[in-house]
C-alpha positions as CSV (number, residue, x, y, z in Angstrom):
1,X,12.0,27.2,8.3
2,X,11.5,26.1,11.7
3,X,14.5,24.7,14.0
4,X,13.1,21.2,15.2
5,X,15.0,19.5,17.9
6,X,14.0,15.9,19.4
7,X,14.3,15.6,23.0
8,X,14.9,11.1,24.4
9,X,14.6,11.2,28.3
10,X,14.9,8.0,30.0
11,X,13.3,8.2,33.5
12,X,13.5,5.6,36.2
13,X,10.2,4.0,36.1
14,X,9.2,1.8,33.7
15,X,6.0,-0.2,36.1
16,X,3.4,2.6,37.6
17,X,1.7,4.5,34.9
18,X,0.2,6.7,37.0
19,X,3.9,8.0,37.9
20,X,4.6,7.7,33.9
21,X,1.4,9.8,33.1
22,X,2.0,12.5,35.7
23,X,5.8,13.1,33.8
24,X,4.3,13.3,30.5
25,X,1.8,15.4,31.5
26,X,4.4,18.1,33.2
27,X,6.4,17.2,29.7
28,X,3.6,18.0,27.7
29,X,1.9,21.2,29.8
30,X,4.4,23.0,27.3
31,X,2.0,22.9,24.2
32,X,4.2,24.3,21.2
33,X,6.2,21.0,22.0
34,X,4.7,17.1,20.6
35,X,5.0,14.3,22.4
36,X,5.8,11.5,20.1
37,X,6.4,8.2,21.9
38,X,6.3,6.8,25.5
39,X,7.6,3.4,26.1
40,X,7.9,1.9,29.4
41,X,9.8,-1.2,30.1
42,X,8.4,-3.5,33.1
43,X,11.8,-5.3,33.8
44,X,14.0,-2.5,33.2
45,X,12.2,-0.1,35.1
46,X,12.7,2.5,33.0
47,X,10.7,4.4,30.1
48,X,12.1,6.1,27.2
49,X,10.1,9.2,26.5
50,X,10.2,11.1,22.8
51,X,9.1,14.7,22.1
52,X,10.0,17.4,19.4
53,X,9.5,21.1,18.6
54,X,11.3,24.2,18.6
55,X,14.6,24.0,20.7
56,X,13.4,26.5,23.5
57,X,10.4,25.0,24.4
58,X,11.8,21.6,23.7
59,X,14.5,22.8,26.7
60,X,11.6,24.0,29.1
61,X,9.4,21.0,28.2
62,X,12.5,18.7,29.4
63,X,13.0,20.5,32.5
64,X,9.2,20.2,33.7
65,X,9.8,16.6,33.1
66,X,12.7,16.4,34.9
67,X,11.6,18.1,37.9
68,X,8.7,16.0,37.9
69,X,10.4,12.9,37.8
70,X,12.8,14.3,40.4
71,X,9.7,14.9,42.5
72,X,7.9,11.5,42.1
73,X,10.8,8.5,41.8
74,X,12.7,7.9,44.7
75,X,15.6,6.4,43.8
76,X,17.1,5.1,46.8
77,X,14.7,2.6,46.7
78,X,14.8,2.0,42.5
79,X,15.4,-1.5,40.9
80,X,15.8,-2.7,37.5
81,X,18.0,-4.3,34.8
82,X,19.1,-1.3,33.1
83,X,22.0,0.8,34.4
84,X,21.0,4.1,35.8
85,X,21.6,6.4,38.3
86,X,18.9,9.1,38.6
87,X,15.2,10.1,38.5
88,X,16.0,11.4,34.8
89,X,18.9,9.0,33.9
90,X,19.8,10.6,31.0
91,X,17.9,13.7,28.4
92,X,19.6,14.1,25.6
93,X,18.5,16.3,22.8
94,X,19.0,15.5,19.2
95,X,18.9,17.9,16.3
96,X,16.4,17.0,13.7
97,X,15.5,19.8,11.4
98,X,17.6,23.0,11.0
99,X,19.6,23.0,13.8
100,X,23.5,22.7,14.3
101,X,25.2,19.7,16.1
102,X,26.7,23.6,17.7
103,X,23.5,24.8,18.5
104,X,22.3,22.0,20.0
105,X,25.4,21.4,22.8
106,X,24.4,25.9,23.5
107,X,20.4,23.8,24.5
108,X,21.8,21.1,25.8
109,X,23.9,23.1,28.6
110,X,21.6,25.5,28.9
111,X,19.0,22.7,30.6
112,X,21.8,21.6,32.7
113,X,22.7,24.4,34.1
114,X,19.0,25.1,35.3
115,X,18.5,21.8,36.3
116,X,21.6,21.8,38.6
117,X,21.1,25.6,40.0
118,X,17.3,25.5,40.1
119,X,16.4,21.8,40.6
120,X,19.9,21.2,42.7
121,X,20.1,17.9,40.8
122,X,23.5,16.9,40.3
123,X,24.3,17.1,36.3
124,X,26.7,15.6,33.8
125,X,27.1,16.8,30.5
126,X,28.0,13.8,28.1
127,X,28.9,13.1,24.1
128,X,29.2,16.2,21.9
129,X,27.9,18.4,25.5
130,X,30.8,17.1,27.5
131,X,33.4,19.8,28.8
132,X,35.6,16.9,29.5
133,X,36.9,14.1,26.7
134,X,36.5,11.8,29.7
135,X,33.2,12.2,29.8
136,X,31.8,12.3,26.6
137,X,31.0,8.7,27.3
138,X,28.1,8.2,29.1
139,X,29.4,5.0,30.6
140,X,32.1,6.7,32.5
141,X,30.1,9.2,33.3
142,X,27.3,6.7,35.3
143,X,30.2,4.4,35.8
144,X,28.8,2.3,39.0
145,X,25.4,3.9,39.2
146,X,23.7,5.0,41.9
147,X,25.4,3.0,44.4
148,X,28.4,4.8,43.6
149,X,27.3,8.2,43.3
150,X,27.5,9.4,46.8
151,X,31.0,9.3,46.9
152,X,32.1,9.9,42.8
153,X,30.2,13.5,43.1
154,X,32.5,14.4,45.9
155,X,35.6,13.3,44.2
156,X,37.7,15.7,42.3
157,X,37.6,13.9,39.1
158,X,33.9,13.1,39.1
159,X,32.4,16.8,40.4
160,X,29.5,17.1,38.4
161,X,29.6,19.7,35.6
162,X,26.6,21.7,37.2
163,X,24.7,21.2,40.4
164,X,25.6,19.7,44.0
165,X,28.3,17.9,44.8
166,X,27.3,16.7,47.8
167,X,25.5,14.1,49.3
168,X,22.1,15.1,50.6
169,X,18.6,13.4,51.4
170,X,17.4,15.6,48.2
171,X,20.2,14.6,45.8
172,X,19.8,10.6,47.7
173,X,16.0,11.4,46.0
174,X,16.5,12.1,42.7
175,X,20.1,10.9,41.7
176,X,22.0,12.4,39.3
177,X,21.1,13.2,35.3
178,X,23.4,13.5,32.1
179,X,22.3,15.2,29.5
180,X,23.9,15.7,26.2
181,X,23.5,16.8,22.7
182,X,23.9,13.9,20.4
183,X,23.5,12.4,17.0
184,X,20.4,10.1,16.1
185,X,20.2,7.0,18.5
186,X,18.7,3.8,18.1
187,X,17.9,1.8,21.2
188,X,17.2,-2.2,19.3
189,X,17.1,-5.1,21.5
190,X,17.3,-8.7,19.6
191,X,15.8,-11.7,21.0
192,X,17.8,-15.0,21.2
193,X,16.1,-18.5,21.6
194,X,18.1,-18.8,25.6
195,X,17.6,-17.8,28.8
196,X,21.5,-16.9,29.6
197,X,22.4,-13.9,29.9
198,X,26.3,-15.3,30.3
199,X,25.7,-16.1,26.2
200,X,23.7,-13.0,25.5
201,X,27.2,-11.1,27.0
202,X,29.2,-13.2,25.0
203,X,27.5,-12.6,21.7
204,X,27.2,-8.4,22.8
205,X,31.3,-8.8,23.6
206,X,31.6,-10.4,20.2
207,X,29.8,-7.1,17.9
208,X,30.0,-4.0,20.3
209,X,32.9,-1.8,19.6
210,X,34.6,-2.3,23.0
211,X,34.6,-5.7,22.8
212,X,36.1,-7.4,25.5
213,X,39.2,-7.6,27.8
214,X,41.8,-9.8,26.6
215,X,42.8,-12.8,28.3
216,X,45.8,-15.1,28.8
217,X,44.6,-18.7,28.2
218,X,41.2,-19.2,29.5
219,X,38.6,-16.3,27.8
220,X,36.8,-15.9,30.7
221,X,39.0,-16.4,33.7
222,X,42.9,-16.3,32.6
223,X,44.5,-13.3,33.7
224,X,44.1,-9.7,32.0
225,X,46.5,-9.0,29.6
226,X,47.7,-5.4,29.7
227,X,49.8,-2.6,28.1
228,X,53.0,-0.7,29.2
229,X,50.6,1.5,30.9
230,X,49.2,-1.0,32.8
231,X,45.5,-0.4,31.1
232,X,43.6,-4.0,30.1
233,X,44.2,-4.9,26.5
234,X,41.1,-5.2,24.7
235,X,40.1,-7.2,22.1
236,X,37.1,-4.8,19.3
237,X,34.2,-5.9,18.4
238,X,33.1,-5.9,15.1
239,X,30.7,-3.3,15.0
240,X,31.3,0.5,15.2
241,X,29.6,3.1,16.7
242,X,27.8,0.0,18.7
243,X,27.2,-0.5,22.4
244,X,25.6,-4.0,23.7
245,X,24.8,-5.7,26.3
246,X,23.4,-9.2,27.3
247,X,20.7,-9.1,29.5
248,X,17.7,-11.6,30.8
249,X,14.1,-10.5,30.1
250,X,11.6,-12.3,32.4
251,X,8.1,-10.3,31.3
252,X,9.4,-12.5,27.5
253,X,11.2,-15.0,29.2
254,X,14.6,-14.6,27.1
255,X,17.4,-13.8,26.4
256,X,18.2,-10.6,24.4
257,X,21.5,-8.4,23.0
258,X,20.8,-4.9,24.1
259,X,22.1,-2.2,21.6
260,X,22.5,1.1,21.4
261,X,23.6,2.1,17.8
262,X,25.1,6.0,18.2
263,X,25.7,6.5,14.8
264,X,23.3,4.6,11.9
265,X,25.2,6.2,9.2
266,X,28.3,4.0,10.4
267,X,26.4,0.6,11.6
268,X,22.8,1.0,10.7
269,X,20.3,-1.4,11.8
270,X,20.1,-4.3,10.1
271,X,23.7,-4.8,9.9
272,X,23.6,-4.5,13.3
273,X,20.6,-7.5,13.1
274,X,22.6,-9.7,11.0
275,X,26.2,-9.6,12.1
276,X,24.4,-10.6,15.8
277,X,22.5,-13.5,13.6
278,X,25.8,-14.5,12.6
279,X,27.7,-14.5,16.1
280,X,24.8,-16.0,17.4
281,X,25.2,-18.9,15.1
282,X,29.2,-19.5,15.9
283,X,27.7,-20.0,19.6
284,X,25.0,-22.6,18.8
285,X,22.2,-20.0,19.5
286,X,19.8,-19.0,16.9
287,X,18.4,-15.2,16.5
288,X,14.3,-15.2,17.0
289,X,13.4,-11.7,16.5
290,X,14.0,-8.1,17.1
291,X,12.6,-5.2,19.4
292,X,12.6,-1.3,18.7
293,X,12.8,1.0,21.9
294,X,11.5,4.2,20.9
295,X,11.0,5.7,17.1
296,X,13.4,5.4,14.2
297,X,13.7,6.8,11.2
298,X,12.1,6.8,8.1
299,X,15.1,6.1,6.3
300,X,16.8,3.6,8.7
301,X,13.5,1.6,7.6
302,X,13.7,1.6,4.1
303,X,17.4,1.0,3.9
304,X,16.6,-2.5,6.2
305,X,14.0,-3.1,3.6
306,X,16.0,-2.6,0.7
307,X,18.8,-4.4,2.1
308,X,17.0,-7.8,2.6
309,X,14.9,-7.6,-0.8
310,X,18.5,-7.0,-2.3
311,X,19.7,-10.3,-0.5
312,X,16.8,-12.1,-2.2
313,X,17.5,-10.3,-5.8
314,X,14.5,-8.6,-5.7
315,X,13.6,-5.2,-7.0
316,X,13.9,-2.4,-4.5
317,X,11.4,0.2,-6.8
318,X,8.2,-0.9,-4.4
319,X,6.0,1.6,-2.7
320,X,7.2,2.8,1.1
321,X,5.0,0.6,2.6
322,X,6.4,-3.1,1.1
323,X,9.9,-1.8,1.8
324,X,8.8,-1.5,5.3
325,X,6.6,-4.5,5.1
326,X,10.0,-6.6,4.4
327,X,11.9,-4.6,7.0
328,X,9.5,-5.4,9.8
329,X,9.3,-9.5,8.7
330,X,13.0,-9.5,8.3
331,X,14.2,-8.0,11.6
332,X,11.5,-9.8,13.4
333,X,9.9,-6.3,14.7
334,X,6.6,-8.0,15.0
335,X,7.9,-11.4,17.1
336,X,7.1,-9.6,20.7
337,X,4.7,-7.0,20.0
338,X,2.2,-5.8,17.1
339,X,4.6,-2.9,14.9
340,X,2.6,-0.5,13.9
341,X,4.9,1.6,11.6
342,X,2.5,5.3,12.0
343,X,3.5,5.1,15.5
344,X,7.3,4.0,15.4
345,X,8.6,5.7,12.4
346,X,9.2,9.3,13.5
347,X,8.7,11.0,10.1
348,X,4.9,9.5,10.1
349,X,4.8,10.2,13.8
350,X,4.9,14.0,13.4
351,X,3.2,13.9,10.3
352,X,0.5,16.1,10.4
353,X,-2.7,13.8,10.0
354,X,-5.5,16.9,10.2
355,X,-4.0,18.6,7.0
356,X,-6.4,17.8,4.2
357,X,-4.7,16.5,1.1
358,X,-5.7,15.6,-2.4
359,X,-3.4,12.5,-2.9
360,X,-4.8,11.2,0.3
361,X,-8.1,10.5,-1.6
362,X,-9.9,8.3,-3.4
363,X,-10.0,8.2,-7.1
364,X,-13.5,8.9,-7.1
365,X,-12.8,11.7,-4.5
366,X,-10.1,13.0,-6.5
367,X,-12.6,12.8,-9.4
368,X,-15.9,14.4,-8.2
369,X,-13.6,17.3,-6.3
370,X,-11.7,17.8,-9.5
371,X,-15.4,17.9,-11.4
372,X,-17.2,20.2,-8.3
373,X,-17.3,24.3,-8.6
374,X,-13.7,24.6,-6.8
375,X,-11.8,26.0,-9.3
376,X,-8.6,23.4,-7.1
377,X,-7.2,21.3,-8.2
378,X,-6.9,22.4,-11.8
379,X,-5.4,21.5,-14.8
380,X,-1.8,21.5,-13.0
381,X,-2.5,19.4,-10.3
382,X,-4.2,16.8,-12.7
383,X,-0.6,17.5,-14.9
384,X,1.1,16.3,-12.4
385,X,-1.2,13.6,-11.0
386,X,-1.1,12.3,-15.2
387,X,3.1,12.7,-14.9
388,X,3.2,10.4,-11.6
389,X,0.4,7.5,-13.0
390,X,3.2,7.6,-16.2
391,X,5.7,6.9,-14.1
392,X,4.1,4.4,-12.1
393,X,3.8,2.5,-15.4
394,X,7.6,2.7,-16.2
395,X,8.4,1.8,-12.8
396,X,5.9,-1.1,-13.0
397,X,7.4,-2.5,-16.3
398,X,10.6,-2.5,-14.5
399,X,9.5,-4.4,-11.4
400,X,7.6,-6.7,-13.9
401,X,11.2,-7.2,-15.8
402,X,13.3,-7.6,-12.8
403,X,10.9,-10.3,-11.8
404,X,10.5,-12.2,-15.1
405,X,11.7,-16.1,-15.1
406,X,15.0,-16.7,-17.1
407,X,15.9,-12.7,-16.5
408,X,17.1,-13.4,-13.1
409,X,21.0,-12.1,-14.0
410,X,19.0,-8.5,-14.6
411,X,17.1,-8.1,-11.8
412,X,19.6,-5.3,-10.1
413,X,19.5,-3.7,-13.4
414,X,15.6,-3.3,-13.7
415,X,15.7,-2.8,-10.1
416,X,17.9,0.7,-10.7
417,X,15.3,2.1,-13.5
418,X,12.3,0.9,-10.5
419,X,14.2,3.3,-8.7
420,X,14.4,5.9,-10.6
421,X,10.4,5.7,-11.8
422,X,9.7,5.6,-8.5
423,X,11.7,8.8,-7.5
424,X,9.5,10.2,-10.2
425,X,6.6,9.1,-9.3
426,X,6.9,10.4,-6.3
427,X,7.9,13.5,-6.6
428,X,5.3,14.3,-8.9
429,X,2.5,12.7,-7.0
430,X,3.9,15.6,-4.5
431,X,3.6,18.4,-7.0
432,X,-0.6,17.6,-7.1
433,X,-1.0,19.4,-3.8
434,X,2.0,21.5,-4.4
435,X,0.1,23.2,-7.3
436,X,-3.2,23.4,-5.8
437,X,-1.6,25.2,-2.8
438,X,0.3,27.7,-5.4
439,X,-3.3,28.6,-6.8
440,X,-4.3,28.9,-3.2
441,X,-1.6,31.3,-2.1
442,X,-2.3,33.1,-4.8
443,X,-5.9,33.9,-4.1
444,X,-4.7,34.8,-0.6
445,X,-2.7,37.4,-2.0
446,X,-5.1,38.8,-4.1
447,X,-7.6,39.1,-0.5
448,X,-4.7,40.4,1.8
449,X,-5.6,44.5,2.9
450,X,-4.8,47.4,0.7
451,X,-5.8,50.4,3.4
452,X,-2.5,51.9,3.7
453,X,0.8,52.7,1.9
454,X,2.2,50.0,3.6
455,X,-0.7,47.4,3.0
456,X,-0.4,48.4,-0.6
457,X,3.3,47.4,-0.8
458,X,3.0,44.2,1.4
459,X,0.3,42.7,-1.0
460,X,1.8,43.7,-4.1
461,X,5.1,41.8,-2.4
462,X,2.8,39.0,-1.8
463,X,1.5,38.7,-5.0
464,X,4.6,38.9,-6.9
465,X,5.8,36.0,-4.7
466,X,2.8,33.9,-5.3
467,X,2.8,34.2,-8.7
468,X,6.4,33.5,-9.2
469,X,5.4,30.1,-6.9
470,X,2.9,29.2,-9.2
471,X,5.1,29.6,-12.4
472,X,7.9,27.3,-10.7
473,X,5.8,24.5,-9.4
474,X,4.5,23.5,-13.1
475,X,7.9,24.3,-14.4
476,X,8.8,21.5,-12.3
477,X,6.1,19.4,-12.7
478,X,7.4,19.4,-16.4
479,X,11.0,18.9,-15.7
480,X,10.3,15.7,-13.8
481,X,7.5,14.3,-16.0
482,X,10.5,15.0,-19.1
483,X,13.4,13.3,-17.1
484,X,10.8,10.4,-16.0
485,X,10.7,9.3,-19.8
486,X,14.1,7.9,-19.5
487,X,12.2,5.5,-17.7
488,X,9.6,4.8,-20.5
489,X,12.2,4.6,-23.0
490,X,14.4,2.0,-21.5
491,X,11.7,-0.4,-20.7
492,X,9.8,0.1,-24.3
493,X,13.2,-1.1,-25.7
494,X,14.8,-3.7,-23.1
495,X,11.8,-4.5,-20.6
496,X,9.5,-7.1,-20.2
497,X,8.1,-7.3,-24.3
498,X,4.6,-8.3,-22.8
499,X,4.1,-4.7,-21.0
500,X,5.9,-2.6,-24.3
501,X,2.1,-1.2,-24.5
502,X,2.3,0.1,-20.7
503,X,5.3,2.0,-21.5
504,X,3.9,3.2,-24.2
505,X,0.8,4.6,-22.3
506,X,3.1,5.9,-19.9
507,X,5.2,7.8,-22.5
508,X,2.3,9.4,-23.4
509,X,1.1,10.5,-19.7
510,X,4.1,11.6,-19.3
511,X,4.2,13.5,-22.6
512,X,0.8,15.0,-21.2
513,X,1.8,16.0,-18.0
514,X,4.6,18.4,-19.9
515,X,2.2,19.9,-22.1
516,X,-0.5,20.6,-19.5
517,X,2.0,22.0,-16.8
518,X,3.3,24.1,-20.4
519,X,-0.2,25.3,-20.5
520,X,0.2,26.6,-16.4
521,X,3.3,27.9,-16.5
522,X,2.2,30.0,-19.7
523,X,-1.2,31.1,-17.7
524,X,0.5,32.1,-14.6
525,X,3.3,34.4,-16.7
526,X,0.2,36.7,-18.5
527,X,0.8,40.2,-17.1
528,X,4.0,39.0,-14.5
529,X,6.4,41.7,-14.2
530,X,9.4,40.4,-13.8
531,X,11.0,40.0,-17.3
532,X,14.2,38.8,-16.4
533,X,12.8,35.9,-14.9
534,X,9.8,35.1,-17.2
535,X,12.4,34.7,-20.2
536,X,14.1,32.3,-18.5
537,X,11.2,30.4,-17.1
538,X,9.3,30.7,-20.7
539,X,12.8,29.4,-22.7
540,X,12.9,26.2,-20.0
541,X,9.2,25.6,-20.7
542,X,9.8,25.6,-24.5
543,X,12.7,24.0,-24.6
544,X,11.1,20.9,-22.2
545,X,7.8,20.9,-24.2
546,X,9.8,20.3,-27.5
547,X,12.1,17.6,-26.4
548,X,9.4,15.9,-24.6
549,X,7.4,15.7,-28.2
550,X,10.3,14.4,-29.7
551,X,10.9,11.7,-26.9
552,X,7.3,10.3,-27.0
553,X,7.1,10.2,-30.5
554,X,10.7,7.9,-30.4
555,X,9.4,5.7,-27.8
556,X,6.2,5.3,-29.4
557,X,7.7,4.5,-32.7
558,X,9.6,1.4,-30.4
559,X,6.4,0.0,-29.1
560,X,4.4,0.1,-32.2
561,X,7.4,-1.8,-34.0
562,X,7.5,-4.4,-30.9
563,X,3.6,-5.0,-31.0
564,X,3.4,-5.1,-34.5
565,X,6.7,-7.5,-34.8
């Protein structure tokens, strides 16, 4: 599997595309790498850039864009709302897809060092790259920006970790860069309905996890209370893992609470979005919207989504898309800017769009391929397509039931078994192309070269493995169409009494989907070698093709009593 790693750099121009286009372009002359997402911001001057791919190229494809960037932005003459102090503020890379929090700090410093020694840049290696606990924060690392760089480089404390340390018309150029290794970050912006930024930083004070200084008598101007260390007490905000800042936007012409949210897991973003609605309130000022800077996850999305149909007792077993739907209308995604969710949800992002797939077609596609001289898709992609139209109907007798007048102390239970069709369905809606691309590897086996010893050996190998594949896909395709008739049987006995007939039909899709995957796994076995395995496989089957009989035939006997009264 590969090792993906995503790769956020924030350079110091957020105004001249031209300047924007050139960095993306050095960024993106590395072509095993994808560029994802390019954001510019006109006020801040800045724009966050977003690229994955395999850690070594994602490592070279960062340093071309830094050295661009170094080249092009001056920043002794750079302006803008945001903190910063370099061409390349900051590049940190983020592990996505098989790749250590370990491994990633080895990239991370790797790029640094080459970026100090061959770009003489002065770097600072921040959060989980840091050599320092002082600087793992990247606010003490760029603590007094620019202006205070000539002199904090050539202090003891502040030498940078690689690069120059002193003050030259080149380093005067292209500032200095920290780059790190981190975990997932979410830059979100929430709009407020004023133009002070004094209330915007009262409101940030209130929910980021420093807080604020502490104060005797007056807040704002009493004197600073300290400890026996002398350090300034300070009183926490209320969210964790949560940096914020209150800032003026002029291009919108408000107000908004900048965040950074370093760890989703901890304060994901719509609590984020809601404790801010409710600090907001306490200070008379009322929340209008939200902004996203850069991609998110798939999963940050649909937790928001959940999270406000669950405030309105409403079921959370919807398709992807209405989860997101009510995410995007909740947060107020949409209030500044049109949010297109294939171009700011990473996962759809890298997706790739030029693979052909049977689920993305029509039914009538589906149909007349299904009916055409390809011998794919077959009876085991139709098995499963049968299993996850089953499911759909137990999951849409739940919805149905959790949404029924004078059931309204249910709805979180029928919203559970939505759930769990809808895991169902889904997987199983998967397995359509899984099987068809089983059959296919299989016939690529079958044409791989048999010239030599060595041919010989590597295509038997090949075959065996193929064959094995396609055994275990329908084997699986009947494992969840069985367990999805949990789903079938709960809402033919306490669901909605005027759909009992469409768990009925989907007891017996599902029912159908066992039998024909039984059918695959059985033609797939003839004349496989390995014995061991086949008994097992061959027992499962059975044993799931049985119970699955017995199961339709109670839930059936359930609906025919209900209809028949």
């Amino acid at each position: 599997m590969k090792k993906i790693i995503e790769c956020v750099p924030n350079f110091s121009e957020g105004r001249d595309m031209s300047i924007i286009k050139e960095i993306t372009n050095a960024i993106e002359s590395v072509a095993e790498i994808s560029l994802l997402d390019v954001d510019p911001g006109k006020a801040t001057n800045r724009t966050v850039v977003t690229f994955v791919g395999e850690p070594d190229y994602v490592v070279e494809a960062a340093f071309r864009g830094i050295k661009k960037a170094a080249e092009l932005i001056d920043m002794s003459k750079h302006h803008g709302e945001h903190p910063r102090f370099g061409a390349t503020d900051v590049c940190p890379l983020v592990p996505v897809a098989n790749v250590s929090m370990e491994e990633a700090v080895e990239y991370a410093r790797k790029l640094a060092k080459r970026v100090g020694e061959e770009l003489e840049i002065p770097v600072f290696c921040y959060e989980f790259a840091a050599f320092k606990p002082v600087r793992q924060s990247l606010a003490n690392c760029r603590s007094g920006e620019y202006e205070a760089l000539k002199e904090r480089i050539a202090s003891v404390e502040w030498k940078p970790d690689f690069g120059p340390d002193k003050w030259n018309s080149k380093v005067a150029g292209s500032g200095a860069t920290a780059i790190s290794a981190r975990n997932f970050l979410i830059a979100y912006n929430v709009n407020l309905n004023t133009t002070s930024t004094r209330r915007a930083n009262a409101i940030a004070f209130d929910v980021r996890e420093a807080g604020r200084v502490k104060r005797e008598g007056d807040p704002v101007s009493g004197k600073i209370v300290t400890d026996e260390k002398g350090e300034p007490v300070r009183i926490p905000g209320t969210l964790k893992k949560t940096r914020a800042i209150g800032w003026y936007i002029e291009e919108y012409g408000i107000a908004q609470i900048s965040i950074n949210l370093t760890d989703i897991t901890v304060t994901p973003v719509h609590v984020a979005f809601d404790e801010v609605c409710n600090k907001a309130q306490e200070r008379g000022i009322r929340v209008t919207g939200s902004e996203l800077v850069g991609l998110i996850p798939l999963q940050a999305m649909l937790d928001a989504g959940k999270y406000f149909l669950k405030k309105q007792q409403r079921s959370t077993g919807i398709s992807d898309e209405e989860i997101i739907k009510i995410a995007i209308k909740s947060l107020g995604l949409d209030e500044l800017a049109p949010f297109d969710p294939q171009k700011k949800i990473i996962e759809y992002v890298i997706e790739d769009q030029s693979a052909k797939k049977l689920v993305d077609m029509s039914l009538t596609q589906f149909k007349e391929e299904t009916a055409s001289e390809s011998p794919a898709p077959g009876g085991g992609s139709i098995s499963a397509y049968v299993g996850s139209m089953g499911a759909a109907l137990g999951t849409m007798v739940a919805n149905l039931s959790a949404h029924k007048r004078g059931w309204d102390d249910r709805w979180e239970e029928f919203s559970d078994w939505a759930e769990k069709g809808k895991l169902y369905h889904t997987a199983l809606v998967n397995c359509v192309d899984e099987d068809t691309d089983a059959f296919n590897k299989i016939m690529a086996a079958f044409g791989l070269p048999k010239g030599s010893e060595q041919e010989i050996a590597d295509r038997k190998q090949a075959i065996h493995d193929a064959t094995k594949n396609a055994i275990e896909v329908p084997l699986k395709v009947m494992q969840l169409a069985f367990d999805s008739l949990e789903v079938m049987q709960a809402m033919a006995e306490f669901g909605n009494p005027n759909s009992v007939s469409d768990a009925g039909v989907g007891a017996l899709c599902a029912r159908t989907a066992v039998e024909g995957a039984y059918l695959n796994v059985k033609i797939n076995a003839a004349g496989f070698n390995d014995k061991v395995f086949l008994e097992g496989a061959l027992s499962k089957a059975e044993e799931l093709l049985k119970s699955a009989k017995e199961k339709e035939a109670a839930i059936l006997k359930v609906v025919h009593q209900k209809i028949e009264g």
